[in-house]
C-alpha positions in Angstrom: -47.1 -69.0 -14.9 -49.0 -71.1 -17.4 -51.6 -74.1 -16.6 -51.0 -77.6 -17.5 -54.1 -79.9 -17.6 -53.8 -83.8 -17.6 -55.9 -86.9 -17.7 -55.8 -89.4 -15.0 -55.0 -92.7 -16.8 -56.0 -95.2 -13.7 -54.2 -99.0 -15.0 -56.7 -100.5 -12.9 -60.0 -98.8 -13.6 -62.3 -100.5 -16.1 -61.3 -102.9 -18.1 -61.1 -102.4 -22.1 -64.4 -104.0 -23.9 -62.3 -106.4 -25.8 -60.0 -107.9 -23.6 -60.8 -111.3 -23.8 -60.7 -111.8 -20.0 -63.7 -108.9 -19.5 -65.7 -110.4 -22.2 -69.7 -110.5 -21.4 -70.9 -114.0 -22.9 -72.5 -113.9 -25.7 -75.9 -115.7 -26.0 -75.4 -119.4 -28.4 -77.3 -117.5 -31.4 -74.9 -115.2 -32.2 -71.5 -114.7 -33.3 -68.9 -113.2 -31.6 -66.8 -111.3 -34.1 -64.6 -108.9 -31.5 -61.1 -109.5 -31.2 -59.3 -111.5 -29.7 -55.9 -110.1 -30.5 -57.2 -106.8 -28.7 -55.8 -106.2 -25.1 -55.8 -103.5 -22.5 -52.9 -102.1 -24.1 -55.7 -101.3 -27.1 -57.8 -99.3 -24.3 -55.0 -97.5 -23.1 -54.0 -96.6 -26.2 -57.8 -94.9 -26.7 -57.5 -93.3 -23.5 -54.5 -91.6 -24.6 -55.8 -90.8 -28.1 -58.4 -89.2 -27.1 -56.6 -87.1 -24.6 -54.4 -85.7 -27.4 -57.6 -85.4 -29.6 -59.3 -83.0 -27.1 -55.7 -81.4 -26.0 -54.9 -82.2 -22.7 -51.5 -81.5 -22.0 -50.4 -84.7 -20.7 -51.8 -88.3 -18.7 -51.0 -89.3 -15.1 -50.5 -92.7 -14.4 -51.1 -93.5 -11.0 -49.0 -96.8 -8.9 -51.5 -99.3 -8.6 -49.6 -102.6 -7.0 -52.3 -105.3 -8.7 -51.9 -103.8 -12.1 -49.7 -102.8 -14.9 -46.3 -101.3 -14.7 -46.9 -97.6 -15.1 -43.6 -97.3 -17.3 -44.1 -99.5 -19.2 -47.7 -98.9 -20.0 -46.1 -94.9 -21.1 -43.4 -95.7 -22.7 -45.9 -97.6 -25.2 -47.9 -95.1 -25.1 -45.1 -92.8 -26.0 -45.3 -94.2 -29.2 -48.9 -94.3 -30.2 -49.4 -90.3 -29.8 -47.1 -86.9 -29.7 -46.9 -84.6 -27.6 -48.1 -85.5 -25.3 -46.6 -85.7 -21.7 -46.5 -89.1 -19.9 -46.2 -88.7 -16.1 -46.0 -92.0 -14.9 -46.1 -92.8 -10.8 -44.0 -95.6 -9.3 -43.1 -96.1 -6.2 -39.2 -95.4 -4.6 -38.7 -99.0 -3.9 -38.7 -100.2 -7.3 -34.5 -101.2 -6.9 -31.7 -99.0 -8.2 -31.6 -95.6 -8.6 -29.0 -95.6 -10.9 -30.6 -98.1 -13.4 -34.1 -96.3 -12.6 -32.6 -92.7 -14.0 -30.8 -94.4 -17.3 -34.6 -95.7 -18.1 -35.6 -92.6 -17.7 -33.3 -90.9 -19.8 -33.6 -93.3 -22.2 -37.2 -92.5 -22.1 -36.5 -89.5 -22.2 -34.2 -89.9 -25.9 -37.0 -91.9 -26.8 -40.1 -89.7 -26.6 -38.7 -86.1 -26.9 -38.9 -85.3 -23.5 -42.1 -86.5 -22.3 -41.6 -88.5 -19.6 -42.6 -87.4 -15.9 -41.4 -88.8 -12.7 -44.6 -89.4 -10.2 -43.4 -91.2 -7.1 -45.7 -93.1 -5.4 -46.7 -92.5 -1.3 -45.9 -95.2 0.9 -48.3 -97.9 1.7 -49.1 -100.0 4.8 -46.3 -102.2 6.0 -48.1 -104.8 5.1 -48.9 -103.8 1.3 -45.0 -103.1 1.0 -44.0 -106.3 2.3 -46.4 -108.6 -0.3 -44.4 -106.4 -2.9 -40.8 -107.1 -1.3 -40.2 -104.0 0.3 -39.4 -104.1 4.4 -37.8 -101.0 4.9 -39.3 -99.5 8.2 -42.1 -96.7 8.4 -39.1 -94.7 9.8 -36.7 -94.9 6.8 -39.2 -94.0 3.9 -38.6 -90.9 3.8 -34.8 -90.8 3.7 -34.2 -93.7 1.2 -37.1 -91.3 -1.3 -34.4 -88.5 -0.6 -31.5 -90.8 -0.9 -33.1 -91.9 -4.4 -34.0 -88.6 -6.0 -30.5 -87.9 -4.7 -28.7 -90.5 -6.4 -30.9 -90.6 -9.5 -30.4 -87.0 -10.3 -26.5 -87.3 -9.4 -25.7 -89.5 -11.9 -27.5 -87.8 -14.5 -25.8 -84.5 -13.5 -22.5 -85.3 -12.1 -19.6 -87.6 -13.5 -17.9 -88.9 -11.4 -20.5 -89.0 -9.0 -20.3 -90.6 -5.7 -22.6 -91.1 -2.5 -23.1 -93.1 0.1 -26.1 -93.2 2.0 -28.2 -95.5 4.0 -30.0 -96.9 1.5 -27.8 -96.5 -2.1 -23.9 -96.2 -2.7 -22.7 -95.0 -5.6 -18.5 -94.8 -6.5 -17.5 -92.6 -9.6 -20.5 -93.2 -11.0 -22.4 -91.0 -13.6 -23.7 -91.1 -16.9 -21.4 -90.3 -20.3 -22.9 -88.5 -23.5 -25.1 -89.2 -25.1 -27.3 -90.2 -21.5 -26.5 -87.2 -20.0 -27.7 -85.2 -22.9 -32.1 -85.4 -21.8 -33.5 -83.2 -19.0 -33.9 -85.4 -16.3 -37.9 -86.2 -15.9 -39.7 -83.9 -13.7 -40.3 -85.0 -10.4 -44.3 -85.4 -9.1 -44.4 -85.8 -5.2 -47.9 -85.6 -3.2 -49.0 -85.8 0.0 -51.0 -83.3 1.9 -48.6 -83.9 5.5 -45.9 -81.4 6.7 -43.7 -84.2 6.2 -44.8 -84.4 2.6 -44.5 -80.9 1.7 -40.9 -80.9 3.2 -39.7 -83.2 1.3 -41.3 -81.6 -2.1 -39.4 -78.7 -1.2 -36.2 -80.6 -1.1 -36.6 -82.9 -4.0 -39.9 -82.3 -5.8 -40.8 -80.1 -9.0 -44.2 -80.4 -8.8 -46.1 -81.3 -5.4 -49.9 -82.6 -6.1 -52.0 -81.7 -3.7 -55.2 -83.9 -3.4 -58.9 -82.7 -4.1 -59.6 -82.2 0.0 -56.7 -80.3 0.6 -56.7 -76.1 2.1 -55.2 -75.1 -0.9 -54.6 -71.7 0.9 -52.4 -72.8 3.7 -50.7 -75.6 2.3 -49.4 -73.7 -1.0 -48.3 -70.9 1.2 -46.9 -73.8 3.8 -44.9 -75.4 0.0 -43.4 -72.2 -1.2 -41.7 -71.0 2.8 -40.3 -74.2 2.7 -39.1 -74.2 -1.0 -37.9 -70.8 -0.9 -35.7 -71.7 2.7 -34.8 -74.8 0.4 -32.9 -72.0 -2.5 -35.9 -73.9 -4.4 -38.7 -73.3 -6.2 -41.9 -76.5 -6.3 -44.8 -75.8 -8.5 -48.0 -76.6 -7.0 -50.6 -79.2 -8.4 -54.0 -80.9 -7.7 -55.3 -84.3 -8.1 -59.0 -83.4 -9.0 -62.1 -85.7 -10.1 -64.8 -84.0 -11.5 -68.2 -84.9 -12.7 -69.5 -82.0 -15.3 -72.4 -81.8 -17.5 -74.8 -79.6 -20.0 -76.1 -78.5 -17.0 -76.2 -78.2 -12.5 -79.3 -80.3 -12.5 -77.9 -83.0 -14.5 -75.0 -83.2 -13.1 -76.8 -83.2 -9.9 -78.7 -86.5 -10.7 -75.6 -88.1 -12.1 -73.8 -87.8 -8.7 -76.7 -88.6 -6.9 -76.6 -92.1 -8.0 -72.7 -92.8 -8.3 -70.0 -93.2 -5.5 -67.8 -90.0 -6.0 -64.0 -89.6 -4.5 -64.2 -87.1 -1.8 -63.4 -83.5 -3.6 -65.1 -84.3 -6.8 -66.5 -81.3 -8.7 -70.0 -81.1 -9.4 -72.1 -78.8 -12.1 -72.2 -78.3 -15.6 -69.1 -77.3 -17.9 -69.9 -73.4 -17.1 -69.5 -74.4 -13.1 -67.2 -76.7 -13.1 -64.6 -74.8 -15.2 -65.1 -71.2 -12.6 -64.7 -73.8 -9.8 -61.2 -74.8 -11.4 -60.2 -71.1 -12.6 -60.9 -70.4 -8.6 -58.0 -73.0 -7.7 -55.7 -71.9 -10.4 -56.2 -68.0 -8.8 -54.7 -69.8 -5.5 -51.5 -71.1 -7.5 -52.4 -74.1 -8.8 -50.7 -74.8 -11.8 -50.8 -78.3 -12.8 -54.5 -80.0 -12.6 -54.6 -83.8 -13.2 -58.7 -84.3 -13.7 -60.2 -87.8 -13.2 -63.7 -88.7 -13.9 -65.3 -92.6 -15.1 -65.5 -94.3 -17.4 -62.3 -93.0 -18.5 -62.2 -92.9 -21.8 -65.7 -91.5 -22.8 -65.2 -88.9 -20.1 -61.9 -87.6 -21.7 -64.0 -86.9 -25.0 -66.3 -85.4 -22.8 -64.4 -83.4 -20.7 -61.8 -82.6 -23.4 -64.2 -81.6 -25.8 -66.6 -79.1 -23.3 -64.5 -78.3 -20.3 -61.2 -77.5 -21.4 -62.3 -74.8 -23.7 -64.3 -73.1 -21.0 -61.5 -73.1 -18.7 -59.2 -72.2 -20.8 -61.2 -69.1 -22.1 -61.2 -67.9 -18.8 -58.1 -68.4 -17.7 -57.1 -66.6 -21.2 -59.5 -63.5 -20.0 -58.1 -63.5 -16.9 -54.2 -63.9 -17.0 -52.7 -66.0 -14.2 -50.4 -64.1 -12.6 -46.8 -64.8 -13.2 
């Protein structure tokens, strides 16, 4: 079993030092030579840079309703590096599953395989309705399996036809050359027995969040996987704050407002803390950590290789 290690690219995190929208005034003496032609889309682009530079394996995008469009922002990004794997999260109410598994696909043509499917968990009724979707508390879960259904049918199958509850599909299916990509790996999360159910139905890769009992709830993922005929590969969302050393770590997170979960100590800590959760079966890590861009240098450039030489002096176990 190997270990993949991402970046957390959040579309809604801080903005990028150019955009002319985030711009700190300048005082009337001097001139103000950035820009103006630079957007977010620059920053993102740096993010991603400089996750290749340091050799992360791939960047997460995570849904954020008030911001971007997560595809799009990859499929862009697709373009500026190689290589590098673009898991981008949306959530199952984005329309048809048939058109959503062609752009995928075409993605997919596109970017040599890079693309990763992260689907978004379900927010308040309220959140959903601003957005257009009303389906009921009680359906979300069946129209996600009726969409990974469908979208994976008609990449698969031809003809392919379904009808569920919430899609209907007649001879359907997609002709060469669309059917030629591997369909996007599938990201699911959720900590719930609900959640983990429907991983072991439909997901590749379940993310489990920073808070979670590993122990239990990867043993709890694989009995209902294997009962499934299926096998789900078990991931964590995990922030991190990691320095030269404990102590200066310690007084960074001392004065900052951490996500529940974070890891704390220097690069030497941190990366046995993580070699710890890959022992348990981790093997996808998404790491997070602000400002995002300098801490992918940061982290990229001092963590990694710690991990990593662990990890290679210790084999995880197939």
């Amino acid at each position: 079993m190997s270990l993949s290690i991402h970046w957390q690219l959040d579309v809604a995190a801080e903005p990028a030092r150019n955009e002319p929208s985030a711009r700190t005034a300048l005082p009337g003496l001097i001139r103000d030579l950035r820009h103006a032609g630079q957007n977010r889309f620059d920053y993102y682009a740096q993010v991603a840079q400089a996750t290749a530079q340091t050799a992360f394996d791939g960047l997460y995008l995570p849904f954020r309703a008030q911001a971007d469009e997560t595809r799009i922002v990859a499929s862009a990004l697709a373009r500026e590096v190689r290589g590098l794997a673009l898991i981008a999260e949306f959530p199952a109410s984005v329309g048809s599953a048939v058109y959503a598994a062609k752009q995928a696909v075409t993605f997919q043509r596109g970017a040599q395989g890079r693309l990763g499917w992260a689907i978004a968990p379900d927010d308040a009724p309220n959140a959903r309705a601003a957005r257009g979707d009303t389906v009921s508390d009680g359906d979300l879960t069946l129209r996600l399996a009726e969409f990974l259904t469908v979208a994976h049918g008609v990449h698969s199958q031809r003809p392919f036809s379904f009808k569920g509850d919430f899609f209907e599909v007649e001879q359907g299916g997609f002709a060469d050359p669309l059917n030629r990509p591997a369909f996007p790996p599938v990201y699911l999360r959720g900590d719930s027995e609900e959640a983990l159910a429907v991983s072991a139905r439909h997901g590749d890769i379940h993310l489990f969040s920073a808070t979670a009992d590993l122990p239990s709830s990867i043993a709890a993922l694989t009995a209902l996987a294997e009962k499934a005929g299926r096998q789900v590969a078990a991931g964590l969302l995990q922030p991190v704050l990691a320095r030269e050393s404990d102590e200066e770590a310690a007084q960074d997170a001392a004065r900052l407002a951490l996500p529940p979960g974070t890891l704390v100590g220097s690069f030497d800590t941190v990366a046995a803390d993580l070699a710890v959760l890959v022992a348990l079966g981790v093997s996808h890590i998404v790491l997070s950590a602000s400002p995002q861009l300098e801490e992918a240098y940061r982290l990229g450039q001092h963590l990694l290789p710690r991990l990593r030489a662990r990890l290679a002096a210790r084999p995880i176990a197939a």
